[in-house]
C-alpha positions in Angstrom: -10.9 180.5 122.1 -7.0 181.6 122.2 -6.1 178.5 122.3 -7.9 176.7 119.4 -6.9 179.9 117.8 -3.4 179.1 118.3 -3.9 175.3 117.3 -5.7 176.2 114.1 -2.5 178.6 113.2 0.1 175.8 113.9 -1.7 173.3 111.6 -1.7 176.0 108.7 1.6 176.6 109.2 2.4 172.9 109.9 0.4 172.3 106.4 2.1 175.1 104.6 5.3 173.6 105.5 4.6 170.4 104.0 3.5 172.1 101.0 6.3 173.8 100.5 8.4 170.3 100.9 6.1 168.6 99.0 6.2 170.5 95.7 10.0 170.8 94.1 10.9 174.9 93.5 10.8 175.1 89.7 14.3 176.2 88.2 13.4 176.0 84.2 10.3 176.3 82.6 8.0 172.8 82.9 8.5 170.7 79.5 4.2 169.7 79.0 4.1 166.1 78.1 0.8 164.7 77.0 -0.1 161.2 77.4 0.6 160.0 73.4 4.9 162.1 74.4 4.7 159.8 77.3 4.0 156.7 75.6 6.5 157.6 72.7 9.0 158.2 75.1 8.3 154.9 76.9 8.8 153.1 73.5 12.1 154.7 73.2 13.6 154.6 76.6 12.1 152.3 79.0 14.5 149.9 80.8 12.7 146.7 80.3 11.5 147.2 77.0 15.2 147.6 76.1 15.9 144.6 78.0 13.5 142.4 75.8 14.7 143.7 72.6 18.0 142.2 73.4 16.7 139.0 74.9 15.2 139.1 71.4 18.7 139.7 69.7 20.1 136.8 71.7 17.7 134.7 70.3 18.3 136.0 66.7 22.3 135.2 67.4 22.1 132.2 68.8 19.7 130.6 65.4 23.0 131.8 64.1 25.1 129.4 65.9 22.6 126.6 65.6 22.8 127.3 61.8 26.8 127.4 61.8 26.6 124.2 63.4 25.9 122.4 60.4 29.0 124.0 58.0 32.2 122.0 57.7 34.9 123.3 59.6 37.8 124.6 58.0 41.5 125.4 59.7 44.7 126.0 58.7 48.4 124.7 60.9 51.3 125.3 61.2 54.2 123.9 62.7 58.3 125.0 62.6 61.0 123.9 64.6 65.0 123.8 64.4 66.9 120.2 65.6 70.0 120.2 67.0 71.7 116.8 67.1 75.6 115.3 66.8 77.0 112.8 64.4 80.3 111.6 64.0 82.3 112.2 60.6 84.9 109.6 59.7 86.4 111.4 56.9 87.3 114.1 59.5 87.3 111.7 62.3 85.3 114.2 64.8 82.5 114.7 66.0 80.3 117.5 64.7 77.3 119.6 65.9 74.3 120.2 62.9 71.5 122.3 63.0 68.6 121.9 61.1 65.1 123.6 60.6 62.2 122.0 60.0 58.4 123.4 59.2 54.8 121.8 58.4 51.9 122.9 56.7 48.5 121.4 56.9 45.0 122.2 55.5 42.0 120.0 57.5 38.0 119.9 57.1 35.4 118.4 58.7 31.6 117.9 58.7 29.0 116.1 60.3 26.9 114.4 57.8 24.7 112.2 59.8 23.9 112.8 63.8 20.7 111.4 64.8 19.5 115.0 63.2 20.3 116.6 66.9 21.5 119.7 65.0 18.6 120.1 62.7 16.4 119.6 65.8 18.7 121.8 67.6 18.2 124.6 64.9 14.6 124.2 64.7 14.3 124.4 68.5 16.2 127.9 68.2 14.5 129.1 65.7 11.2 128.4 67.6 13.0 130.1 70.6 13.6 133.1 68.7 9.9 133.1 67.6 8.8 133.5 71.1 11.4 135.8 71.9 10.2 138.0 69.4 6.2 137.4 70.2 7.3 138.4 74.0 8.8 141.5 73.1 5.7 142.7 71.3 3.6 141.9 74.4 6.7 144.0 76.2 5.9 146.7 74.0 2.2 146.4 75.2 2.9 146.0 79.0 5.2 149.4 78.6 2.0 150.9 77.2 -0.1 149.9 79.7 2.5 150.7 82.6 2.4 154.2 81.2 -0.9 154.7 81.2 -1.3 152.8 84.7 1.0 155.7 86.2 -0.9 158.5 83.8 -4.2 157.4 85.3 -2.5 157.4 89.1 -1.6 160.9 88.1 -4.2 162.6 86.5 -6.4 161.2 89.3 -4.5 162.8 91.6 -4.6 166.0 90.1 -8.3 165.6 90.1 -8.7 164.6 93.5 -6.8 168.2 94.4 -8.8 169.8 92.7 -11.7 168.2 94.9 -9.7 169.1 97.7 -8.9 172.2 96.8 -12.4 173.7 96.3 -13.2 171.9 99.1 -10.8 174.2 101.2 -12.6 177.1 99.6 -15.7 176.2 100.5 -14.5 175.5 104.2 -12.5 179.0 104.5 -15.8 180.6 103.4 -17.9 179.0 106.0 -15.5 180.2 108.3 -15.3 183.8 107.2 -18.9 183.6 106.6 -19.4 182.2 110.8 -17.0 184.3 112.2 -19.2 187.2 110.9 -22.3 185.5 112.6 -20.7 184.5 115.7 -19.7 188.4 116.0 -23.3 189.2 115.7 -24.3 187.1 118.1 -26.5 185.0 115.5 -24.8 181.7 116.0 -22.8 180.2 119.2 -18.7 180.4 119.6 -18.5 176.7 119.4 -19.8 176.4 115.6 -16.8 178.7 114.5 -14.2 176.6 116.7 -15.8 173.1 114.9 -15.8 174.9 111.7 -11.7 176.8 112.1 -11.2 172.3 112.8 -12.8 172.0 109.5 -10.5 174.2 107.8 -7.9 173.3 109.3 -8.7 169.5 108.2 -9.2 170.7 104.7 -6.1 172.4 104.4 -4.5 168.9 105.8 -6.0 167.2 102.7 -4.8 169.6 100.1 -1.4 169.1 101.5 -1.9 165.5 101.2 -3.1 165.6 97.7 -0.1 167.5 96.5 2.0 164.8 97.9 -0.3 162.3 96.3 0.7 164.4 92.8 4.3 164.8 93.6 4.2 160.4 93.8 2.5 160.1 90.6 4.7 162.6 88.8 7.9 160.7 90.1 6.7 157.1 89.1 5.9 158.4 85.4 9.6 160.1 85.4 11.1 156.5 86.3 9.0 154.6 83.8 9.5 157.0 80.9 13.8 157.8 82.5 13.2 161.0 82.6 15.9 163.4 83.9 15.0 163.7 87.7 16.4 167.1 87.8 13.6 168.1 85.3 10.1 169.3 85.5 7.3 168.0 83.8 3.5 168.9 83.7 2.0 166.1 82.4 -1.3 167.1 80.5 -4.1 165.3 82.0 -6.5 164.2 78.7 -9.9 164.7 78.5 -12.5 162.3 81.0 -16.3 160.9 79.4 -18.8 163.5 81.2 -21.2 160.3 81.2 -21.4 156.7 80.7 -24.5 157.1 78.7 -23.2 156.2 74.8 -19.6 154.6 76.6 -18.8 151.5 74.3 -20.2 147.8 75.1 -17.9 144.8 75.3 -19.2 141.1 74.8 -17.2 138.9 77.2 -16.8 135.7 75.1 -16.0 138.0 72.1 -13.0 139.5 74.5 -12.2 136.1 75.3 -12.0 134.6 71.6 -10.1 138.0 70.8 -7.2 136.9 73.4 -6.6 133.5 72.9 -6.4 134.4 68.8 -4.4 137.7 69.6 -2.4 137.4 73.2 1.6 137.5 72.0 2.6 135.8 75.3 0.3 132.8 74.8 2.0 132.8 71.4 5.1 132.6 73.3 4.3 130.2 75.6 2.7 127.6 72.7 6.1 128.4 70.8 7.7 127.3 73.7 6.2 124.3 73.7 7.1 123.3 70.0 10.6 124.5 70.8 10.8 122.2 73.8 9.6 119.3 71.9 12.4 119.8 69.3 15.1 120.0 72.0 13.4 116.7 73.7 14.1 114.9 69.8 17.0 116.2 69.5 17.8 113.9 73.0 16.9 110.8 71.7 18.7 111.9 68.8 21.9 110.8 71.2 21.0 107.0 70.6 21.7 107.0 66.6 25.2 106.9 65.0 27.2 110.0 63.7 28.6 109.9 60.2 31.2 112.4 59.6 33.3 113.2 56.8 37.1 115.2 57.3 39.9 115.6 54.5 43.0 116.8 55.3 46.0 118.3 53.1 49.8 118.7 53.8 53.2 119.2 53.4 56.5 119.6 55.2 59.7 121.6 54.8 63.6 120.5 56.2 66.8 122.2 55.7 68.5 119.1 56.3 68.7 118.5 52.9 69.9 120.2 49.7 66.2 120.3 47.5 65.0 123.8 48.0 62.4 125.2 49.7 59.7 124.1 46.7 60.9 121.3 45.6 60.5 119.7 49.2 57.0 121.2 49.5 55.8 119.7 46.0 57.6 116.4 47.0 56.6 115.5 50.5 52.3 117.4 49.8 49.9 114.7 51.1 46.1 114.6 51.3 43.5 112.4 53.4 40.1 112.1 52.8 38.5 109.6 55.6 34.7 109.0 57.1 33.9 108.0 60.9 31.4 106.4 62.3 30.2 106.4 65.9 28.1 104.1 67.5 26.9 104.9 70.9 27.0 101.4 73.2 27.6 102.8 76.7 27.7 106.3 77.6 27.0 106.1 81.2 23.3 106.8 80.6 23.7 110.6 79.5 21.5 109.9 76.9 18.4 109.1 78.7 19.2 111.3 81.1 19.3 114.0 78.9 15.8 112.4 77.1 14.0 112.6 80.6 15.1 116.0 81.3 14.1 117.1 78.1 10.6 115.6 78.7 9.8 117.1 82.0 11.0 120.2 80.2 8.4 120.2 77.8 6.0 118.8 80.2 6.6 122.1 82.4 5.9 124.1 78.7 3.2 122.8 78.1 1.6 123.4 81.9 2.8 126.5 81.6 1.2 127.5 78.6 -2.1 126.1 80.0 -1.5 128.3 83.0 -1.3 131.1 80.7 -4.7 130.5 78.8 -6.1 130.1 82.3 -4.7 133.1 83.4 -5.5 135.7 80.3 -9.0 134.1 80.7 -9.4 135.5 84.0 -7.9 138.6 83.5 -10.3 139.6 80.5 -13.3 138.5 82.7 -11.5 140.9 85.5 -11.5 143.9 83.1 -14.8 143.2 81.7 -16.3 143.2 85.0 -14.2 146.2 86.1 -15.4 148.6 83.1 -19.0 147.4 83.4 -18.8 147.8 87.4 -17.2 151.4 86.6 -19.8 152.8 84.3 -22.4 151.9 86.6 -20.8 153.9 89.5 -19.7 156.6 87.4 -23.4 157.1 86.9 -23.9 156.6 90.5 -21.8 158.9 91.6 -22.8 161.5 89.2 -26.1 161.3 90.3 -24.6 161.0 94.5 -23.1 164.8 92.9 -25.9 166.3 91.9 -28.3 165.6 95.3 -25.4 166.2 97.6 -24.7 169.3 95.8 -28.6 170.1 95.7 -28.2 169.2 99.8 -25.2 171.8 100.2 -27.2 174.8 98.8 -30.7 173.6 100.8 -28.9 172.6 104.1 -26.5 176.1 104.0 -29.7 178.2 103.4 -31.1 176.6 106.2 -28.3 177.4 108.0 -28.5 180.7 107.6 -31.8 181.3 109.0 -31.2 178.8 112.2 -33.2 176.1 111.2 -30.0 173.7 111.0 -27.1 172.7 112.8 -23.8 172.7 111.9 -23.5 169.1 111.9 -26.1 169.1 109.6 -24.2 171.4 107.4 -21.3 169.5 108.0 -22.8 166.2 106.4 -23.7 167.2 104.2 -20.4 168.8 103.1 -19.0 165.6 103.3 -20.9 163.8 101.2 -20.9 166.4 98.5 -17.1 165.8 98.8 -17.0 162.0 98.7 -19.6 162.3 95.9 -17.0 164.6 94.1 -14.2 162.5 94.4 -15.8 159.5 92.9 -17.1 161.2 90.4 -13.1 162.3 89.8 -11.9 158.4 90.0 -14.6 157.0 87.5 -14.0 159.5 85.1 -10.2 158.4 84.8 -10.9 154.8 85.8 -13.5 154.4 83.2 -11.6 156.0 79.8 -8.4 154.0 80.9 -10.3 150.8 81.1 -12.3 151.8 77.9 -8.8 152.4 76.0 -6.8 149.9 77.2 -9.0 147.0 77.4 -7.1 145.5 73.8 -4.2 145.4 76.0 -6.2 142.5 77.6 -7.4 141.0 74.6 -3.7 141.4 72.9 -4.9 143.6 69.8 -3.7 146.6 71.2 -1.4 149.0 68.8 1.2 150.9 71.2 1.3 153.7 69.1 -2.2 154.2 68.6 -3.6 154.1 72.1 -5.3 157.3 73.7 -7.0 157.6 76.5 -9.5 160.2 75.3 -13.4 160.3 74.8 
C-alpha cells in the first residue's frame, strides 16, 4: 500500500507540475473576445488576407501600365557644349585660340498607331487579370473566415472536452474518498481502492492534458488573428444546438448549383482563362506590321556668331513629322515561340479551372456528408449519454451493496465519459458545419457569419 501510495502522490504532483506549465500566470486582466471580435479582427489584421489585397493592388497598377502603353510619348532634350579650336588670322598673321559655346533644344513624340493590337490584347488580358485578382481576394476574405472559425471550433472543443475531463476527475476523487471509507470498514477489499487511487490518478493526467490541448487552441487563434503574444485572451465559447432535431436540411445538387454560380475562385480561375487567351492573341499579334507615328521639334544655339541668343533660336527651329512601318520577315522564330507558349499557357488555365470545378464539387459533397453524418451521431451520442449515465447511477448503487465489481463500475464510467465527450465534439462540430457550409458553396458574407443556434 506505501508504495502505490507514494506513486499516486508523484503523478499528482507530476500532473500539477504540468499544469502549472501548461497554463501562462495571468499579469493583466483577460481581454474576452467572442467569435464575431475574432472574425473582425481577422478581417483587419490577418497576414494573408493583407497579402491578397496587395496582390490585388498590383493587378489594379499594372492595368495602369497596360493602359499607358497606348499614350504617345512625350520628352524633352537638351544638349550644350563649348568648342575649342585654332585658326590662323592673316591680318594679324598668328595663330589664334577661339572658344565657342554651343546648345540644342529638341521636343519629340511618338505613338504606336497600329501593332497587330498586342497592346489592346495586352490591356484586356490585364484587366482580366485584375478581375481575378480581385474575385480571389474575396474568396481570401472567406478562407480567413473560415480559418477563424476552424481554430474557434478547435478551441471551444477543447474547452469542452475539459470540462468532460474535469467532472470526470470529480467523479473519480469521490469514488476514491467514497472507497477509502469502505475499505476502512472492511466492506470492500484494499485492492479496489489501489485500482481506483490509479483511476484518479489517470484522471488527473487527462485534465492536465486537456489544458494543454486549450493552451494549443488559444495560441493558434492568437497567430491567425496577430494577436499580441504577451496578452491574454478568453475567448467566449458561443452557444452549441442541444439537439439535432429541427437542425437545418441541405439538398446536395442545390449546394452544388450554389457553388459553381457562387465560388469567387472558380471565377478566378475561368477569368484566367479569358485572360490567357488574350495574352495567347496578343502573340500572334507579333506576325502583323507596326505603324507608328513620331514628330519631332528643334532648335540650336552658337556663340560663334554675332545674332543673339533669339534670333538664332527663331532662325535655326526645325520640326519633323514622319510614320514607320515594320514588317516582321525573320525574327529568329520568337514569334511562334512566344505563340506556343502562350497556348500551353492557356491550355494549363483552362485544366486548371476544370480541376477547380472538380475540386469544389467534391468538397461540397464532403461537407454535405459531414453535417448529415454529424447530426446523426450527435443524436447518437446523446442518446450513448443518457444510458451510460442511467448505467453510472444503477451500476454505483450496485456497488454499494456488493452486488458489483469495480470493473464493472469502472466500465461503465468509461463509457459515460466517451459518451460525454462525443456528445462535446458534435455539438461544436455540428453548428460549425451548419454555419459555415456557404463557405463551401461561395455565398458566404464574412461579416455575417456566427456560429450560433
Amino acid at each position: 500500500m506505501t508504495r502505490l501510495y507514494i506513486a499516486r502522490r508523484w503523478a499528482l504532483a507530476l500532473a500539477a507540475l504540468g499544469a502549472l506549465s501548461a497554463t501562462p500566470v495571468a499579469a493583466d486582466a483577460q481581454q474576452k473576445i467572442t467569435f464575431d471580435d475574432a472574425i473582425a479582427i481577422a478581417l483587419r489584421q490577418n497576414t494573408s488576407l493583407k497579402q491578397a489585397e496587395n496582390t490585388a493592388s498590383l493587378s489594379g497598377a499594372a492595368v495602369a501600365q497596360r493602359r499607358n502603353a497606348l499614350l504617345p510619348t512625350l520628352s524633352l532634350s537638351t544638349t550644350s557644349a563649348q568648342n575649342v579650336g585654332r585658326s590662323f588670322n592673316q591680318s594679324e598673321g598668328a595663330v589664334i585660340t577661339q572658344t565657342t559655346q554651343s546648345a540644342s533644344f529638341g521636343l519629340s513624340s511618338a505613338v504606336t498607331l497600329f501593332d497587330g493590337l498586342r497592346n489592346v490584347r495586352a490591356l484586356n488580358q490585364a484587366r482580366l487579370e485584375e478581375n481575378a485578382s480581385t474575385s480571389e481576394l474575396t474568396r481570401a476574405r472567406q478562407t480567413t473566415v473560415f480559418t477563424v472559425a476552424s481554430d474557434f471550433l478547435t478551441l471551444v472543443t477543447a474547452q469542452g472536452q475539459l470540462d468532460v475531463q474535469r467532472e470526470n476527475l470529480a467523479a473519480q476523487d469521490a469514488q476514491e474518498k467514497q472507497l477509502s471509507v469502505l475499505v476502512s470498514a472492511g466492506a470492500r477489499p484494499i485492492s479496489d481502492l489501489y485500482q481506483q487511487q490509479a483511476l484518479t490518478a489517470s484522471a488527473q493526467s487527462s485534465v492536465v492534458t486537456s489544458e494543454r490541448a486549450v493552451e494549443l487552441g488559444r495560441i493558434a487563434l492568437i497567430q491567425t488573428l496577430q494577436l499580441d503574444p504577451r496578452g491574454t485572451f478568453d475567448f467566449v465559447s458561443p452557444p452549441a444546438p442541444s439537439s439535432a432535431d429541427g437542425m437545418q436540411r441541405f439538398a446536395l445538387d442545390s449546394l452544388l448549383d450554389r457553388a459553381f454560380a457562387a465560388r469567387a475562385d472558380l471565377s478566378a480561375d475561368a477569368t484566367r482563362v479569358d485572360a490567357a487567351a488574350q495574352g495567347t492573341k496578343a502573340a500572334n499579334a507579333g506576325r502583323l506590321p507596326t505603324v507608328s507615328l513620331s514628330a519631332g521639334y528643334n532648335t540650336a544655339y552658337s556663340s560663334a556668331t554675332a545674332l543673339s541668343v533669339g534670333e538664332q533660336l527663331n532662325q535655326r527651329r526645325g520640326g519633323s513629322v514622319g510614320i514607320g512601318v515594320s514588317f516582321p520577315i525573320f525574327d529568329r522564330g520568337a514569334v511562334s515561340i512566344a505563340s506556343q507558349q502562350a497556348k500551353i499557357q492557356e491550355d494549363n488555365a483552362r485544366l486548371t479551372l476544370q480541376d477547380r470545378r472538380q475540386s469544389i464539387a467534391l468538397e461540397v459533397r464532403r461537407a454535405y456528408l459531414d453535417y448529415e453524418s454529424t447530426k446523426q451521431q450527435l443524436t447518437a451520442a446523446l442518446a450513448q449519454q443518457k444510458a451510460a449515465d442511467l448505467a453510472v447511477s444503477a451500476t454505483q448503487q450496485r456497488y454499494q451493496i456488493g452486488s458489483s465489481t469495480l470493473l464493472e463500475l469502472t466500465q461503465a464510467r468509461a463509457s459515460q465519459l466517451q459518451a460525454a465527450s462525443a456528445v462535446v465534439t458534435a455539438r461544436y462540430t455540428i453548428a460549425f458545419q451548419r454555419a459555415l457550409m456557404s463557405y463551401y458553396t461561395g455565398d458566404l458574407q464574412p461579416d455575417a457569419v456566427t456560429l450560433g443556434s
